[in-house]
C-alpha positions in Angstrom: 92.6 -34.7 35.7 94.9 -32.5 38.1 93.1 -29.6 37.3 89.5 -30.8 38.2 91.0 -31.7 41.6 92.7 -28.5 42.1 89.0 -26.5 41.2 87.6 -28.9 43.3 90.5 -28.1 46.3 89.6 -24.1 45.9 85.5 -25.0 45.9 85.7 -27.3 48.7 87.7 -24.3 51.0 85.1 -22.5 49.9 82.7 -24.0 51.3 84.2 -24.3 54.8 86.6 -22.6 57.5 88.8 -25.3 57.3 88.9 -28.3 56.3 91.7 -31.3 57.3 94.1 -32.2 54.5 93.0 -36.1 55.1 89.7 -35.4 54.6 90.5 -33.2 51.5 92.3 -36.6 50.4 89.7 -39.1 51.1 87.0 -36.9 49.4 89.0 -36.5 46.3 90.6 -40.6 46.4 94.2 -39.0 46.4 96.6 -39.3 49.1 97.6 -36.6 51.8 100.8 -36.0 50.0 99.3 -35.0 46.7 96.9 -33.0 48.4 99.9 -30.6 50.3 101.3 -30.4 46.4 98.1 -29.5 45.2 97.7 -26.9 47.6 101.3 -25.3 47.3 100.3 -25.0 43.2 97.2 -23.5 43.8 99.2 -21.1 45.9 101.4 -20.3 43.6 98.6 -19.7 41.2 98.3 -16.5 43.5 94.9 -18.1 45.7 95.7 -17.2 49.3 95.3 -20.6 50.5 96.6 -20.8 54.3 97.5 -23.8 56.5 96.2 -23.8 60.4 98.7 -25.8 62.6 98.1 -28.1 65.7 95.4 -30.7 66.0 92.6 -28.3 65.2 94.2 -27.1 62.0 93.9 -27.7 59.0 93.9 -26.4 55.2 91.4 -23.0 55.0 91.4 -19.6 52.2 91.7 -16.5 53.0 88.5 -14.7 53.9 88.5 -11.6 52.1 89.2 -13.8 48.4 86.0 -13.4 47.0 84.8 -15.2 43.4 81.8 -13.3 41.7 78.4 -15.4 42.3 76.3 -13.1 41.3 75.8 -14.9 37.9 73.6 -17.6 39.3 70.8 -17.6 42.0 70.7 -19.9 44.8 67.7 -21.5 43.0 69.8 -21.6 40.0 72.7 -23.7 41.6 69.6 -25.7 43.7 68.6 -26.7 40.4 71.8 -27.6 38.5 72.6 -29.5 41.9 69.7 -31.8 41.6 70.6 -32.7 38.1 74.2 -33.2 38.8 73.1 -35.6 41.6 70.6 -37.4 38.9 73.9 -37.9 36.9 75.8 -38.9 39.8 73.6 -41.4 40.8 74.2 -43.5 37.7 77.4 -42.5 36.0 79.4 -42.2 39.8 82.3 -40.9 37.4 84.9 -38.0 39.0 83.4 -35.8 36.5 80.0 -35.5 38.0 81.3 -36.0 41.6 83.4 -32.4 40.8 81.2 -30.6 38.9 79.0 -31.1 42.4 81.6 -29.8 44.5 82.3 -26.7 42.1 78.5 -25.7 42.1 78.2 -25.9 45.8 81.3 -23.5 46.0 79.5 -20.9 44.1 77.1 -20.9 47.3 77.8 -18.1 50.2 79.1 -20.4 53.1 76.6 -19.3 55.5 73.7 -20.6 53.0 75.1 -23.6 52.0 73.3 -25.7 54.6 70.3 -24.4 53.4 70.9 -25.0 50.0 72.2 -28.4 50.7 68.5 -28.7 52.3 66.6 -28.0 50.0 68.2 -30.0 47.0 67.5 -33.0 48.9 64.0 -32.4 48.9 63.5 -33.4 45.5 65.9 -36.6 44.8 66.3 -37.8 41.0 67.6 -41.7 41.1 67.9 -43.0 38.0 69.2 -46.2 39.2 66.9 -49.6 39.3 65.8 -50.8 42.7 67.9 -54.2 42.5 71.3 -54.1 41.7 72.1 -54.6 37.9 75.8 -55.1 36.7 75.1 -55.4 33.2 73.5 -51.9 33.2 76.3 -50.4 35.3 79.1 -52.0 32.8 76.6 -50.9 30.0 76.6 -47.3 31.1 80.0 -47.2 31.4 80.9 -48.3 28.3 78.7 -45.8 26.4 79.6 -43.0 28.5 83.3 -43.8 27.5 82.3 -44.0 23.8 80.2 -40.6 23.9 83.6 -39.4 25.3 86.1 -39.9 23.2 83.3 -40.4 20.4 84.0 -44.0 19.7 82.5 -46.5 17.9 80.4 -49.7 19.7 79.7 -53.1 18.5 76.7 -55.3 20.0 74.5 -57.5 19.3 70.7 -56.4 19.4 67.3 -57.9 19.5 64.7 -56.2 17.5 60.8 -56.4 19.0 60.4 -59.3 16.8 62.9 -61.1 18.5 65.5 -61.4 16.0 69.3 -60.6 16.7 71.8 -58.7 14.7 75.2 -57.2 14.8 75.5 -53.6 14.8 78.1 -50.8 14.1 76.9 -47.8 15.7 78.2 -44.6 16.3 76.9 -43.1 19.9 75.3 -39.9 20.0 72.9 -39.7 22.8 72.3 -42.3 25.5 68.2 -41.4 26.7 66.2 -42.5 30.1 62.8 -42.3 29.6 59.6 -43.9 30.9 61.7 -46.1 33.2 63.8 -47.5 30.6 67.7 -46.5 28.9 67.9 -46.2 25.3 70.9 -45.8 23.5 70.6 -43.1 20.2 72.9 -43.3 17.4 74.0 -44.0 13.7 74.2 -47.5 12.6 76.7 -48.1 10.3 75.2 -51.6 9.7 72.2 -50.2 8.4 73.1 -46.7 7.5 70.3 -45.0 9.2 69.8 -42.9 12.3 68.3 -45.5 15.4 67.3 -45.7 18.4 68.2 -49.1 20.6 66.5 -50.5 24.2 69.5 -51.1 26.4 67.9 -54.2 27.4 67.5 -55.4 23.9 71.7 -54.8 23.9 74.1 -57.9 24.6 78.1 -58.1 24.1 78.6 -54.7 24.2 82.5 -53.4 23.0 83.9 -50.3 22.9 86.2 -50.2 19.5 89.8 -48.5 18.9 87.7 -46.7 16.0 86.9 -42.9 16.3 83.7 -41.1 14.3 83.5 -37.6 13.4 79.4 -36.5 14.5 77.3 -36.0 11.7 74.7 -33.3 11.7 71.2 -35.1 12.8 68.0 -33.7 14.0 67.0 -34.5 17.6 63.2 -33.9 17.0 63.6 -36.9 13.9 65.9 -39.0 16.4 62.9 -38.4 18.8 60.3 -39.4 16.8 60.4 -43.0 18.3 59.3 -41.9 21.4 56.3 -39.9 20.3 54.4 -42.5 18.3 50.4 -42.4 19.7 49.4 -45.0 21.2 45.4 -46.2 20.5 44.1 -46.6 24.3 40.7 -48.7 25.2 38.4 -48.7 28.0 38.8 -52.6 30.0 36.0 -53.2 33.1 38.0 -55.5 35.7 37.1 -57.1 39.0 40.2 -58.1 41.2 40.3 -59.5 44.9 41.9 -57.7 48.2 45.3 -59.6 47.6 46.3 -56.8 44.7 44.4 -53.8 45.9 47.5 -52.3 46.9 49.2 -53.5 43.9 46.5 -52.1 41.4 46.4 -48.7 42.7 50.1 -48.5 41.8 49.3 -49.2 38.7 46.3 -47.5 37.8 45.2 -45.3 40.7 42.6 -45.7 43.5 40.2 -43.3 41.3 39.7 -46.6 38.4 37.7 -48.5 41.2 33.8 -48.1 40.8 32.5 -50.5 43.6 33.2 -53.4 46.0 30.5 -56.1 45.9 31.5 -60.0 47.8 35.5 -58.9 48.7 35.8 -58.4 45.0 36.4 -54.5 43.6 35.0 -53.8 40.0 37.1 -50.8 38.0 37.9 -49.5 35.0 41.4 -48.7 33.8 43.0 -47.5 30.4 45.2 -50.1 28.1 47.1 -49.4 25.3 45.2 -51.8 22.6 47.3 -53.9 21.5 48.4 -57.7 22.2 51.1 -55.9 24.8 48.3 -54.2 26.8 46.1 -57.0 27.0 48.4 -59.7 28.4 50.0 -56.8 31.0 46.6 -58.5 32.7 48.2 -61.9 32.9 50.6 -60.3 36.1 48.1 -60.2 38.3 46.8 -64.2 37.7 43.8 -65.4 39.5 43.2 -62.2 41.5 41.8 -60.6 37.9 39.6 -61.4 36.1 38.9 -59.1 32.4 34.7 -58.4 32.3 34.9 -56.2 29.0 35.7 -55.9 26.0 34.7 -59.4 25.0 37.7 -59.8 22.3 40.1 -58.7 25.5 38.5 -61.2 27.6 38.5 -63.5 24.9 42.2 -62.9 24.4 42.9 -63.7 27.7 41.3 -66.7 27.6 43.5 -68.2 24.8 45.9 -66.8 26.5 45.3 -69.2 30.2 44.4 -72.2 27.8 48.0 -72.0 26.0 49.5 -71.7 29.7 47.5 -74.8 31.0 48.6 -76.7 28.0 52.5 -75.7 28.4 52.5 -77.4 31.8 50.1 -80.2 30.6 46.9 -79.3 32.6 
């Protein structure tokens, strides 16, 4: 919208002396000529914007125009500037790209490099390490439906395996413990949800707009606060995953090294999920205790040996 990019002009000249209109155009993904427009109309808005001619020059505002920024710290706008760049990071929309250049305006221009400094120091990335289209045209669609509050159609696959259609209006879309979860009412079921993204296929944004109903976030929530029951497992595993173990569990679960191999004892959820998370690491660990874990595991190896008819 014009207006974000003419907020985004008068934060940017905030920011700096001068800066050179092709720049300003390249920043923005406009072209030099709508950038010169944009300036005249933020001139005429009565914003003392002034250009500097020659091959030094460029497009600068007056000095003594002054915006109040008292209202927020420079922790404040540190903060809001690390979030921002969490959002940026998976949405890359123009909105979050602006609303970064408007905080940093709010910043006195002779702090700014310091501020700039210091938000780095604590990076949010919420993308995955590997490039994933199907998240990325995922994203995109839901941010579009949260927008202009939308319905979605997609086809889902509950934890038992089974696949469904759904009819869901989007309310929230959730990262949390390294996974994206999509939160919403499903008109196919008539009942708040809440879906994995990676459980999602065939994802469509419909013509069909929703008016929000009232919900409670703390009952939407719910999902993610069901207890898990934890057990204690005693391991042994070889050099090859020491690395690879203490990413997992920590250097503090190993107890000894006897013979190249290291004994430890690390926390799994107790289920049939916990145990087999086990089976990643192959013949470099081997389960000592509980004997219905090890036992497990067992079955486990003996249904993968008969698969590939050993």
């Amino acid at each position: 919208m014009r207006i974000d990019r003419l907020i985004s002009i008068i934060m940017l000249l905030m920011q700096r002396r001068k800066v050179d209109a092709k720049e300003l155009a390249a920043i923005l993904e406009v072209t030099t000529r709508t950038i010169y427009r944009d300036v005249e109309a933020i001139n005429q808005a009565g914003i003392p914007i002034i250009t500097y001619p020659g091959r030094q020059g460029g497009i600068g505002i007056l000095e003594e125009y002054k915006v109040d920024k008292k209202l927020f710290t420079n922790k404040d706008i540190r903060t809001m500037l690390i979030g921002l760049s969490g959002v940026q990071s998976v949405l890359k929309d123009e909105q979050s790209k602006n609303a970064i250049i408007k905080v940093k305006g709010m910043v006195p221009r002779n702090q700014l490099s310091l501020v700039e400094r210091q938000t780095e120091q604590i990076v949010i990335d919420l993308t995955p390490w590997y490039a994933d289209a199907r998240l990325e045209q995922f994203l995109e669609c839901v941010h579009k439906a949260l927008d202009q509050q939308k319905i979605v159609h997609f086809e889902y696959c509950n934890a038992q395996g089974r696949t469904s259609n759904r009819e869901v209006e989007p309310y929230r879309l959730v990262h949390k413990g390294n996974h994206w979860y999509l939160q919403g009412f499903c008109r196919t079921k008539q009942v708040f949800r809440t879906f994995r993204v990676y459980r999602i296929s065939n994802i469509s944004l419909s013509e069909t707009t929703f008016v929000p109903s009232n919900f409670e976030i703390d009952e939407m929530d719910a999902s993610f606060s069901k207890e898990a029951s934890w057990i204690n497992v005693q391991i042994r595993f070889n050099e090859n995953i020491k690395k690879k173990m203490i990413d997992y569990y920590g250097e503090d679960c190993i107890v000894s090294y006897t013979d190249g191999w290291y004994t430890a004892t690390i926390l799994l959820e107790d289920n049939e999920q916990g145990y087999d998370s086990l089976l990643r690491f192959t013949n470099h660990c081997e389960c000592l205790s509980p004997s219905h874990i090890r036992e497990h595991l067992i079955e486990k190896a003996a249904g993968i040996l008969s698969l590939y008819g050993r």
